[in-house]
N, C-alpha and C positions, 0 to 999 in steps of 0.2 A: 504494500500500500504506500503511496506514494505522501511525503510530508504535507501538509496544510500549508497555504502561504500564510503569512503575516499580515493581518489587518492593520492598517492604522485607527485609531480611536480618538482622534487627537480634537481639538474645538471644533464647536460648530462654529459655521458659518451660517449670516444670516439667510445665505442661498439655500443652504440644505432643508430637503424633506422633512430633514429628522428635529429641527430645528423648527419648524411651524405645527410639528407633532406634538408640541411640550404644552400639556392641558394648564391654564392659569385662571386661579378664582380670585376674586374679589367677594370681601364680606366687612357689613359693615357691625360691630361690637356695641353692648354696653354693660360694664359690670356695676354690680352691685352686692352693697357693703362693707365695710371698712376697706374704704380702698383711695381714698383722700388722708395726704396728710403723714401717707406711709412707703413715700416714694415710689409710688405704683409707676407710676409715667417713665418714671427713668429706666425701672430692671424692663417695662414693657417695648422701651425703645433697644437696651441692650439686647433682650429676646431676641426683638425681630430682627436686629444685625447678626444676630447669629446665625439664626435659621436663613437668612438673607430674602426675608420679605420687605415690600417696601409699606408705607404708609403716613396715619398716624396716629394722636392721641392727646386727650385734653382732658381736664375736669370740667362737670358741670355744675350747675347750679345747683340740681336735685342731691348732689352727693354721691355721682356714680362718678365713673370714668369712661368716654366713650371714642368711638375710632373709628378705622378704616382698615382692614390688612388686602394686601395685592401681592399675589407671586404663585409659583407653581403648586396646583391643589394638594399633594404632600402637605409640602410645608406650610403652606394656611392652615390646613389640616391639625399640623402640629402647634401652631401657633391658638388655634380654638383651644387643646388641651390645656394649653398653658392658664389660657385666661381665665378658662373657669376653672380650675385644679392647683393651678401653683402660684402666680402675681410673686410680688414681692413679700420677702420675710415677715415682715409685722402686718401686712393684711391680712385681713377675715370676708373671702369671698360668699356668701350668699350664694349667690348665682350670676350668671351670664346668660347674654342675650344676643340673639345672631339675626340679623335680618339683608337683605336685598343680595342677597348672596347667590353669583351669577358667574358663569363662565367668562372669560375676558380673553381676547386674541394674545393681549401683551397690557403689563401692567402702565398703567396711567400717571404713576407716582413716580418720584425720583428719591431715594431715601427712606428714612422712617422717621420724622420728628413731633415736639409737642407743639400742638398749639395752643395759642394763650385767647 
C-alpha cells in the first residue's frame, strides 16, 4: 500500500469553502443577581477574550448585567455556560436570560468591551 501524501492544514483563507463553513451565532444576555458591584463586567470581558468571542457588556438600571456575544456557535455556546454557571468570584447568579439568538454569516462586532 502505497504512503498517504501530506495534507496541508494551514489558515484559512477568506476564499476557502471551509472558511464560509464556520456556523456563527449571535445572542443577546441578561443576568441576574448579584452581579453589580462584583466585577462581573470585567472577568465577563476576560471570558470572552479567551474563548475569542466578540461583543459586549454593561450594567443596568434594574441591577442585572446585560450584553451581546458574536462568534463561532461552540464558543457562544460556551460563553452561555459561563454566564449562567460561573461570572465572576463574588457573584451570586440567579439566572440568565438569552434572547434574539440567530445564526450570523460573520460576527458584527470588533472586540468585546463595556459599555457605560
Amino acid at each position: 500500500m502505497a504512503p498517504r501524501p501530506h495534507i496541508s492544514h494551514g489558515p484559512l483563507r477568506a476564499d476557502d469553502n471551509t472558511a464560509s463553513a464556520m456556523s456563527y451565532t449571535s445572542v443577546d444576555f441578561e443576568v441576574h443577581g448579584r452581579v453589580q458591584g462584583v466585577c462581573f463586567r470585567m472577568y465577563t470581558e476576560d471570558e470572552a477574550r479567551k474563548l475569542g468571542v466578540v461583543g459586549w457588556v454593561r450594567n443596568t438600571r434594574q441591577g442585572t448585567v446585560d450584553g451581546q456575544v458574536q462568534g463561532p456557535t461552540d464558543k457562544v455556546r460556551q460563553m452561555k455556560q459561563w454566564l449562567q454557571h460561573e461570572g465572576s468570584p463574588s457573584s451570586i447568579i440567579d439566572y440568565a436570560t438569552f434572547r434574539n439568538e440567530k445564526t450570523i454569516s460573520k460576527p458584527t462586532q470588533k472586540g468585546f468591551f463595556t459599555r457605560y
